[in-house]
Steps between C-alpha positions, in 0.01 A plus 500: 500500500611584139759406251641754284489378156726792275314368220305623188284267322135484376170469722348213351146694481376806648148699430470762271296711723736518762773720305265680361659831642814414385421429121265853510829685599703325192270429247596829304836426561747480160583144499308323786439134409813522232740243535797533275691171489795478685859378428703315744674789597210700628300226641878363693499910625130556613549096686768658714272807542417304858849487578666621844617870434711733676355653832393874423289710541301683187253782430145306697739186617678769741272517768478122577702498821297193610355242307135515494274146648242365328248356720125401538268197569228394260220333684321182349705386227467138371740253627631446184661860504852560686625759334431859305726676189646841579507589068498807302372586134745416222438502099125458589570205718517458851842362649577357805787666695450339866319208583336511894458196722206531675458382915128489594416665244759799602835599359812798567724532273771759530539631114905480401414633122596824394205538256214729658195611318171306409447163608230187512418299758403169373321198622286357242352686172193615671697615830752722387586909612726802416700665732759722538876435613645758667777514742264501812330135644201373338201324628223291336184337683177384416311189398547281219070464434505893565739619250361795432577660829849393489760753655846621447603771756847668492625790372369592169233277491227770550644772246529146203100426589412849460704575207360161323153651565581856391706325177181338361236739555779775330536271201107520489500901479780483257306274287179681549707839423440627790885502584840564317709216429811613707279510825586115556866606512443779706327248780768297462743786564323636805576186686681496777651121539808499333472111406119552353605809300804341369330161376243685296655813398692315221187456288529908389791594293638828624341701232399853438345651195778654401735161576739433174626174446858605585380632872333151570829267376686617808170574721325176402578330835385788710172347692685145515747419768791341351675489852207282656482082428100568526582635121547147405113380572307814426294428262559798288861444457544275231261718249699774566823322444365425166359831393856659595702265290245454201383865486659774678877416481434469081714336277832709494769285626732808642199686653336170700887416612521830632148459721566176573859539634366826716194254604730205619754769658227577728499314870225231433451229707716204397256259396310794289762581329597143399128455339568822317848379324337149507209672242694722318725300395272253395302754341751649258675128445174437313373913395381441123604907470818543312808634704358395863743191483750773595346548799512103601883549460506745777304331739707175445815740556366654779352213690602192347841526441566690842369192688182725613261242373542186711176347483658397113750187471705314328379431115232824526746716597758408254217507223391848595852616471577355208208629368562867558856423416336397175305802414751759662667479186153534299357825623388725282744773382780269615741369175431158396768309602689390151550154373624301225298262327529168209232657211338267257777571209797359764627825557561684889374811551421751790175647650689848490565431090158496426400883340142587567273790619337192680588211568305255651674185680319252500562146732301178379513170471349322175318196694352761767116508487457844554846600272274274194258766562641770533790528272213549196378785644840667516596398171200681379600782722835510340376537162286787503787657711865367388476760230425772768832420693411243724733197516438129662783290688327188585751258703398160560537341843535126307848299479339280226427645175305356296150549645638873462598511147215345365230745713784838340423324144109422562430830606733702272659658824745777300609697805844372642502214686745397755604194698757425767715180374693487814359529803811490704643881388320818570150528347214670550384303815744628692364874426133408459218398792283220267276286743271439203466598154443676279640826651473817312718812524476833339832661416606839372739582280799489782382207604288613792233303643210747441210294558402111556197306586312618223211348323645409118152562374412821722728688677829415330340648170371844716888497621609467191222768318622723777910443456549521153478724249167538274446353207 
């Protein structure tokens, strides 16, 4: 008897010892054990990870004509016990993906999941065992007081015990010196079950000496099946995931659109794929590097706007749109979109009036926290450099003055300062993406967003060193 419970959630305990094969094969690996945190839309993409696909077949997936039967009797198990975990190794946890009901101590469950690979047993912390899942049956015996000489027969067992043995007393010779480091890839690459190679073959970049960073963006994925659902709980995955967004795509918007679009152009398997546009986009919603917000506005274009991503609703979807409605107009090299403004001496002028090699527009709010300190440290900015051609627009998001005036008068704020008087005609919120302030934005002398996000005290003045002419 069993119940199939299509399910991922956290073993409440489990020993240490017993993975201890698994954590030797990712303990080098680039971002085991990292957890970034996640936004809603990412975590609402990797919950539907679990959710019915497509039939197809894929890459390893294609042989499964017939679903393989898990099966086996454990002999002398307390009473208490009436059912074992079918779970696999995720983020350095174990997670349950089928939960067994046990008959007299026996069980057969026919396995429904598309996900092959490495897999745990699990009754209790101290009776617990790997195995792999193939396409073929799979049998387990032995005796709950005799763990040790528990069994698992089936197709691949034999070749996963050997390898395990070979693994560790390689890592030993490698250690020792005895052994070159890519001889653990090689033994991995000499196997001959598709489902065992493919589960640890991820762990190795596909790397030569003479690999160049521009070779690996559009080989990264080489040793990984994107095609196969077992992606999506090998254990390697998610570091690499992270290494190819944080390091190998870099940081130039038009060259990690142009990987990324080739990546997602690719036939992945559906769910995959979603965790893929699920990360980047939250990645480069919230990438401190300036210029990667353009590549947020493609993904919501792509994906977003198209309907693609479903597993976001209602309010989130709206606020991711108009949040890369927002900053479409903001990217850099685009014009800044012009506006008229009240200034302090009750005239009207325009953004596009103000002649500058620099200008720097500046959006604030006089009873912000962060504006109070802030604002100093551009004044002082604007000082050593107003002579040097830079110019400061500093609009205030207020409707009541005179918390305003009195901070322009305090702090002997000499730039021009601007004000909308009427919110109900066109002003600069209807151009501008402000969730918070202050916002800072580096403009040339057409008015050209050249740079943004910069740090008033540190980077802005670099920019600004590097922009205009010497002294």
């Amino acid at each position: 008897m069993s119940r199939a419970e299509n399910r991922t959630v956290f073993l409440p305990s489990w020993p240490v010892s017993l993975l201890f094969f698994f954590f030797g094969l990712i303990l080098s690996h680039p971002a085991l054990g990292q957890s970034n945190d996640q936004n809603s839309t990412q975590l609402a993409a990797e919950a539907t990870a679990d959710a019915p696909r497509p039939t197809q077949k894929t890459n390893v997936e294609a042989s499964a004509e017939a679903l393989p039967t898990l099966k086996g009797c454990i002999k002398g198990l307390p009473d208490e016990v009436d059912t074992v975990l079918v779970a696999f190794v995720l983020k350095g946890q174990l997670r349950i993906k089928q939960q067994v009901h046990l008959h007299r101590g026996c069980f057969e469950l026919p396995w429904t999941h598309p996900e092959r690979g490495l897999f745990i047993l699990y009754v209790d912390p101290e009776h617990s065992i790997d195995f792999l899942l193939t396409d073929a049956d799979i049998e387990f015996s032995g005796h709950y007081e005799k763990w040790d000489r528990f069994e698992v027969k089936g197709a691949g067992q034999q070749e996963f015990r050997q390898f395990k043995t070979d693994y560790t007393a390689l890592q030993k010779d490698i250690a020792a010196g005895t052994q070159p480091s890519e001889a653990a890839q090689q033994l991995v690459e000499s196997l001959s079950d598709v489902h065992l190679k493919a589960f640890l073959l991820p762990q190795w970049l596909p790397m030569t000496p003479d690999t160049n960073v521009f070779w690996l963006r559009s080989h990264f994925w080489d040793h990984t099946d994107l095609e196969s659902a077992s992606t999506l709980i090998n254990p390697f995955f998610e570091g690499n995931r992270n290494l190819y967004f944080e390091q190998v795509l870099g940081h130039d918007p038009d060259t990690i659109i142009h990987y990324l679009d080739a990546l997602l152009q690719r036939p992945l398997e559906p769910r995959v794929k979603r965790v893929l546009v699920s990360y980047a986009t939250y990645h480069y919603e919230g990438s401190s590097y300036m210029g990667e917000d353009e590549v947020f506005v493609w993904l919501v274009k792509k994906f977003y706007k198209t309907g693609y991503a479903d597993w976001v609703k209602g309010n989130d979807l709206s606020d991711i749109i108009e949040k890369a409605d927002g900053l479409a107009t903001e990217l850099l090299g685009n014009p800044a979109p012009d506006f008229a403004f009240n200034t302090s001496d009750s005239s009207r002028m325009k953004l596009s009036e103000v002649e500058s090699p620099i200008t720097l527009l500046w959006f604030w709010d006089s009873t912000c926290g962060h504006c109070k300190r802030q604002t100093p440290k551009l004044k002082a900015l604007y000082d050593e450099y107003k002579d040097r051609g830079v110019e400061v627009v500093a609009i205030t998001l207020e409707n009541e003055f005179t918390s305003w005036n009195r901070y322009i008068e305090e702090h002997e704020l000499d730039w021009i300062n601007g004000f909308e008087s009427n919110f109900d005609r066109p002003n600069f919120l209807w151009y501008y993406y402000i969730p918070s302030t202050p916002k800072l934005l580096v403009l040339d002398e057409d008015k050209r967003i050249i740079a943004k996000r910069l740090d008033i005290e540190t980077t802005l003045r670099t920019f600004l060193d590097d922009h205009l002419p010497k002294e």
